[in-house]
N, C-alpha and C positions, 0 to 999 in steps of 0.2 A: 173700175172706179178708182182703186188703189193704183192703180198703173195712170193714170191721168193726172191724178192728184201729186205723184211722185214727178212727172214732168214740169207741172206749174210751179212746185218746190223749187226746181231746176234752177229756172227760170228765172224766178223771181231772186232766190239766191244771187244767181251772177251778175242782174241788173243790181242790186242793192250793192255787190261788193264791188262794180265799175261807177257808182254814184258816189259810194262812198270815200275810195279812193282817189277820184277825181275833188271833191269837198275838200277833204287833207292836203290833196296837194295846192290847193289853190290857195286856201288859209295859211299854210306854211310857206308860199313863196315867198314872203314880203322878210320873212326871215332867214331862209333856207339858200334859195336862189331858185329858180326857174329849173336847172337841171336838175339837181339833186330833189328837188321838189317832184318833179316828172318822174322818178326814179320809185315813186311811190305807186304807180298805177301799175307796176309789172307783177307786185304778188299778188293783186284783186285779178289780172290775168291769169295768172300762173292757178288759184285758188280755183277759178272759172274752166279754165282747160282740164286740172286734174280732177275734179268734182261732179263738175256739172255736164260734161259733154259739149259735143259740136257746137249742136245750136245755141243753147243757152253763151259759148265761149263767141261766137258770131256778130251776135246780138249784143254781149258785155264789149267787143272792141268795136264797135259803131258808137256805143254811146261814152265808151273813151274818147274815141275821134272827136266827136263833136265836142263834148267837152273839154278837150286840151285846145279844141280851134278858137273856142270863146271864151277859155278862160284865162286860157296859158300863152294865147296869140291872139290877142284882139285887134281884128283888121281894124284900117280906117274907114271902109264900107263896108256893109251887112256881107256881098257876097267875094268879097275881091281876099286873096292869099298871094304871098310873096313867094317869090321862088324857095328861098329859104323855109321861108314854113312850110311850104309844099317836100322840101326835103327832109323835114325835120316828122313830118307827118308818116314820108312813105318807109321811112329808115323805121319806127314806132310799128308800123303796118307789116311790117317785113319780121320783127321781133314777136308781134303778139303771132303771128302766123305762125313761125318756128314754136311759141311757144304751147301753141294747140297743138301743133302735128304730136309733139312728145306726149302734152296730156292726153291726146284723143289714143296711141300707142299703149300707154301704161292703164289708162282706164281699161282697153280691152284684153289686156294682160292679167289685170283683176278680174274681170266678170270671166276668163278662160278657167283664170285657178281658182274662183269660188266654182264655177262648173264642175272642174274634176274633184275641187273637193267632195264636191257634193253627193261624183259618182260612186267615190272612193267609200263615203259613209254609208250607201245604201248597198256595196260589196261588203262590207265589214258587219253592217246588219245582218243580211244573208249568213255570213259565214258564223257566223255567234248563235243566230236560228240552228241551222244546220248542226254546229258544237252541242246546243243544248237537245234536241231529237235524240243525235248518237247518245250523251250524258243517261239520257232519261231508259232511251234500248237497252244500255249496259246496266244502269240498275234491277229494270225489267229480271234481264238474263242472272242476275246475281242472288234476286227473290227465287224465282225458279229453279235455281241449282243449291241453293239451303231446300228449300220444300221437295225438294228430290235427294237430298241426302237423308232427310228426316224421315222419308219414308220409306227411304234404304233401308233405314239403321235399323226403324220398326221391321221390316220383312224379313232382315239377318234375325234382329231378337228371337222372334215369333217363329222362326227355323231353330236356330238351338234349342229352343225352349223346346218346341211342338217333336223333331226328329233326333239329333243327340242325344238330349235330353231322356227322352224316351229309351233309347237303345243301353243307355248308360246304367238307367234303372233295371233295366230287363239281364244285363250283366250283371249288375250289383246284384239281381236274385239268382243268380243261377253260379255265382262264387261261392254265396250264403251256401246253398246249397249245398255242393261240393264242399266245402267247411265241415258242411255236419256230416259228409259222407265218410269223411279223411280224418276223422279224430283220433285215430290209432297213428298215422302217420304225423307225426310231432312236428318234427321238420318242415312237409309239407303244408301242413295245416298251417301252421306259422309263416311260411311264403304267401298263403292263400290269403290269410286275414291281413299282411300287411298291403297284399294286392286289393283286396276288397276295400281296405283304407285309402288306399293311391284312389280307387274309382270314385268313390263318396268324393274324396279332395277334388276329383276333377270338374268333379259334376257338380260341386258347389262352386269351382270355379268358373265352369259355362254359366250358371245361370248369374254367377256374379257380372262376368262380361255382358251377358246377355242385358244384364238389368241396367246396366251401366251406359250401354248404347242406348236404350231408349226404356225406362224402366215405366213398364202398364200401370203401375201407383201412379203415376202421372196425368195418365187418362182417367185410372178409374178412382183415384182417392181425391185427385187434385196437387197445386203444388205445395201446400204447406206440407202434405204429408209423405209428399216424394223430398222434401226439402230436409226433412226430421231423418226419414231411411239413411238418406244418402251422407247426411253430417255424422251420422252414428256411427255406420261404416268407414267412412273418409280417417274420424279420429281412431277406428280401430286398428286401421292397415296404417296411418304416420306417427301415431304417437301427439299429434298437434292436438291443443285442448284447444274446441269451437265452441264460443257460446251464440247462442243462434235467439233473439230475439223476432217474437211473429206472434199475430194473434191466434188464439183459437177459432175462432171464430174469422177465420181472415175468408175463407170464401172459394168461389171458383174465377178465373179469369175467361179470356178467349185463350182457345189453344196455343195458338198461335205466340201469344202473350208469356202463356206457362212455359212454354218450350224455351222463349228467347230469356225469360229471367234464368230458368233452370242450367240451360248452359252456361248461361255468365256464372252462377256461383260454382260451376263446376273447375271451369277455367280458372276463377281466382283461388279458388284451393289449393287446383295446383300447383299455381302460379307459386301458392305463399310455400310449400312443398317442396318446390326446386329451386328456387331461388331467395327466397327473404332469407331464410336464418333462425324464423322466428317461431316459438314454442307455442304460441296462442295465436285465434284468429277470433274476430267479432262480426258476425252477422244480423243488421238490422234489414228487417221488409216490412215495408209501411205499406197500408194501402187510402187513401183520401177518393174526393167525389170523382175526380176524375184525372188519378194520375197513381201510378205504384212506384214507390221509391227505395231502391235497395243498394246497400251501406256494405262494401265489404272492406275490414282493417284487418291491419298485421303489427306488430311489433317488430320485425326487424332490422335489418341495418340500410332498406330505402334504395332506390333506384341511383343510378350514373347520373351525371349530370346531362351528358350527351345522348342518353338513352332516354330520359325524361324527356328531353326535347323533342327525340323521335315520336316517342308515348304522343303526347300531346298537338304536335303536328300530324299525324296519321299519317307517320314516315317509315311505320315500323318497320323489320325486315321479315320477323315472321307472321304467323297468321292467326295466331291466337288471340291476343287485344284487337288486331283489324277486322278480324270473324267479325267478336264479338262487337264491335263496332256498326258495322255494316250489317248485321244482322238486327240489331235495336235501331238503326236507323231506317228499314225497311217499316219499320213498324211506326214510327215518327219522334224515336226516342232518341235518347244522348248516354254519351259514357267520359266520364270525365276522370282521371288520374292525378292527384297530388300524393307527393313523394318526397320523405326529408330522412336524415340518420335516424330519428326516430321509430318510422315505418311507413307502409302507404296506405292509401283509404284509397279505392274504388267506388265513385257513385253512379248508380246509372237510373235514367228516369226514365217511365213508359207510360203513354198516354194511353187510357182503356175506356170505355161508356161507361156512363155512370150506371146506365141498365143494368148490366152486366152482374147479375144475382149469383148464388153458390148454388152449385146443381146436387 
């Protein structure tokens, strides 16, 4: 129906602009001249040839013809033409001909390159499908190799804790011991108890690494209270004074949740540790109906200009802001960086159920 209806458009188009042109020039001869008046039907041709096609251009120079015979040549009988007009007719005939061949040429020079355009955009579809499948496999694979380190980290913890740990103690009593055997020996005893101290130091230092990789207050207290542990600690070993803002009452998340806040405030401790400068850090964690919002600031002397750029573009070069990036995004969250000589503020947000109760 569309395709018919686009024909009789044609059509009627090219008849209207050989009537019409033929009108013009007939009213302007008596001013113009007869040639230059004539000289008006060739872009209602031209118009017909590049527009409309064959037929409809066919059709617009027949009723040119006629009407340059009766208007522009009016015989002295209905059907009688003088050699001259007859030449003047077929010279006309010979021009609009030349001038379809070109429009019927470039018309289909147009309908080739809308063709290929057309192929062009349904390859460039494909290949954009295709781009986004691979996109979506590589996030896949990047969820799966966090949730396979986290459960690394937990089976390392849960080894030191469960067998060093163990072995550590079972030395520790049996130095004890030898201590209280060797108490005549001064000297000795005095190497034993500062080895029996080296063992204690060690063994608080396994379980600190241990807790650090993945500390079970996390599972079994929740994150407010792995969040208090680990601030306590962090200000013991840098000297950085944290004021850590959170409610009591703040609750349980999804694990999943817990893990990706818990590393982010790990990371920017660090972060402020080795690089800001600065003496205090400020930690807020909001929790609303469905969303948890967590604030980390520093006081120090603020990010590069260039390095900011990287921050913010997700240009970084190492892995710590891009982790934690890609690891709140897997969960459908954001992490946002602003940075001035004053200090920076890390925001990051994470969308959770509102279901989602304190266990």
């Amino acid at each position: 129906m569309g395709m018919a209806r686009n024909h009789v458009w044609r059509y009627a188009a090219a008849c209207l602009a050989a009537a019409a042109a033929v009108a013009v020039g007939h009213t302007l001869e008596p001013i113009l001249g007869r040639f230059v008046s004539s000289m008006l039907l060739f872009p209602a041709m031209a118009f017909a040839a590049w527009y409309c096609g064959v037929g409809p251009s066919i059709l617009a120079t027949v009723l040119t013809l006629l009407g340059v015979k009766y208007w522009f040549f009016p015989p002295l009988y209905p059907f009688s033409i003088s050699a001259l007009q007859a030449l003047g007719l077929a010279t006309i005939v010979l021009v609009f001909a030349v001038v379809v061949f070109m429009g019927e040429a470039r018309r289909r020079e147009n309908d080739a390159l809308r063709l290929d355009h057309g192929e062009l955009e349904n390859k460039v579809g494909e290949r954009t499908a295709e781009l986004d499948v691979a996109n979506q496999k590589l996030r896949d694979l990047t969820a799966r190799l966090m949730q396979s380190q986290d459960d690394e980290r937990r089976r390392i913890a849960r080894e030191l804790h469960d067998s060093v740990g163990q072995t550590m103690a079972a030395l520790s009593m049996n130095l004890t011991k030898v201590e209280a055997d060797l108490e005549r020996l001064h000297q000795t005893a005095r190497t034993i108890v500062d080895s029996s101290t080296l063992v204690q130091e060690m063994n608080k230092e396994v379980r600190t690494i241990s807790y650090l990789l993945h500390p079970p207050m996390l599972d079994e207290a929740g994150l407010g209270s792995a969040l208090r542990w680990y601030v306590d600690g962090f200000t013991e070993r840098s000297g950085i004074k944290v004021e850590m803002e959170i409610a009591e009452d703040f609750g349980r998340l999804q694990p999943a949740v817990e893990t990706a806040v818990f590393r982010t405030v790990q990371e920017c401790l660090t972060n402020v540790h080795r690089h800001s400068g600065s003496k205090t850090a400020r930690i807020r964690l909001l929790r609303s109906a469905g969303e948890v919002r967590l604030q980390v600031e520093d006081e120090g002397g603020g990010m590069a200009a260039d390095k900011l750029d990287q921050v913010v573009a997700d240009d970084t070069p190492g892995v710590g802001i891009r982790g934690m990036r890609e690891r709140l995004r897997q969960l459908g969250g954001t992490l946002e960086v602003n940075s001035s000589h004053t200090g920076t503020t890390v925001e990051v947000r994470v969308p959770h159920p509102a279901a989602c109760a304190a266990a």
